[in-house]
C-alpha positions as a printed Julia matrix, in Angstrom:
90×3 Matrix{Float64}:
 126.28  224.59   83.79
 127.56  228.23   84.99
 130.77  228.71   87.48
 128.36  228.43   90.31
 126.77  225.65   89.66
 129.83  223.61   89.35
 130.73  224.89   92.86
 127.81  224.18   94.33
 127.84  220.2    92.52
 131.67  220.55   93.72
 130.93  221.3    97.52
 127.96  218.7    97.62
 130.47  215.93   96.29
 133.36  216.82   98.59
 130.59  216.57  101.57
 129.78  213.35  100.29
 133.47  212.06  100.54
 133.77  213.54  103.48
 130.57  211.89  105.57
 131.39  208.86  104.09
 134.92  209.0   105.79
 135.8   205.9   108.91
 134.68  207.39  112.13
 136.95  208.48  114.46
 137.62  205.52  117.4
 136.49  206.75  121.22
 138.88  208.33  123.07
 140.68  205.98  125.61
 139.38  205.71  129.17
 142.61  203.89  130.23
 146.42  204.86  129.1
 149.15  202.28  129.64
 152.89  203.46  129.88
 154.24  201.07  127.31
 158.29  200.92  127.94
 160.91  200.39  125.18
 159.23  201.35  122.36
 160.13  205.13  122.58
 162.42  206.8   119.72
 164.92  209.16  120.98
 163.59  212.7   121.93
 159.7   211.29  121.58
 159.55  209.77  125.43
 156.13  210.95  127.43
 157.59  211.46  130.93
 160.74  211.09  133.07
 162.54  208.02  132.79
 161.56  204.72  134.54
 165.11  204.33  136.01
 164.98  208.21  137.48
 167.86  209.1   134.74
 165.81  212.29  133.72
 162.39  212.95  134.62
 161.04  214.96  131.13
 159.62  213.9   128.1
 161.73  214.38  125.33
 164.95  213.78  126.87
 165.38  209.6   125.46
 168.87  209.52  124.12
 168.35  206.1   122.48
 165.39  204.39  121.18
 163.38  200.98  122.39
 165.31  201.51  125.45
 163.33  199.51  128.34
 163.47  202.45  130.62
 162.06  205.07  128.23
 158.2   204.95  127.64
 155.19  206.62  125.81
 151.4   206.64  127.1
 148.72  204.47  124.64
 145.85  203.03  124.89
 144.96  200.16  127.37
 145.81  196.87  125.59
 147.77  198.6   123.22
 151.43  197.95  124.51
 151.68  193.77  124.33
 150.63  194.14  120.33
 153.73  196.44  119.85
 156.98  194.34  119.22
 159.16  194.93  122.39
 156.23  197.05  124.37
 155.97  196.45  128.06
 153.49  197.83  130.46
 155.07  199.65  132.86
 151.99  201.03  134.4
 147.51  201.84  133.75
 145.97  205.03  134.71
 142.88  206.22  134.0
 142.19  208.92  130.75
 141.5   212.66  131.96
């Protein structure tokens, strides 16, 4: 086999590998705010308690006022997650 050859047998395996990767899930069509599971800094939005209203400003972390957007049904399965609120995906 010649230099290009070996590509070419190189490219066809790494296409192999890479259609035979787990599919991407759907995109949500419902986020939950999921309360005190936030680290510090990593909050989504302004504080449920009106203490700051911008994402990135948690001091602490699993605080039950601080909260981060995931997917509906996502928040009871995370240890000390509490739905604060649904809204639909954009």
């Amino acid at each position: 086999m010649n230099s290009k050859q070996i590509m070419t047998a190189t490219l066809i395996s790494l296409g192999s590998i890479a259609t035979t990767a787990h599919a991407v899930p759907d995109a949500p069509t419902e986020w939950e705010k999921c309360a005190g599971i936030s680290k510090p800094g990593m909050n989504d939005c302004g504080a449920l308690d009106g203490s700051h209203g911008c994402a990135g400003q948690a001091k602490k972390g699993n605080v039950d006022t601080e909260w981060v957007y995931v997917p509906k049904g996502t928040c009871e399965k995370i240890t000390g997650g509490k739905v604060a609120a649904v809204k639909p995906a954009k």
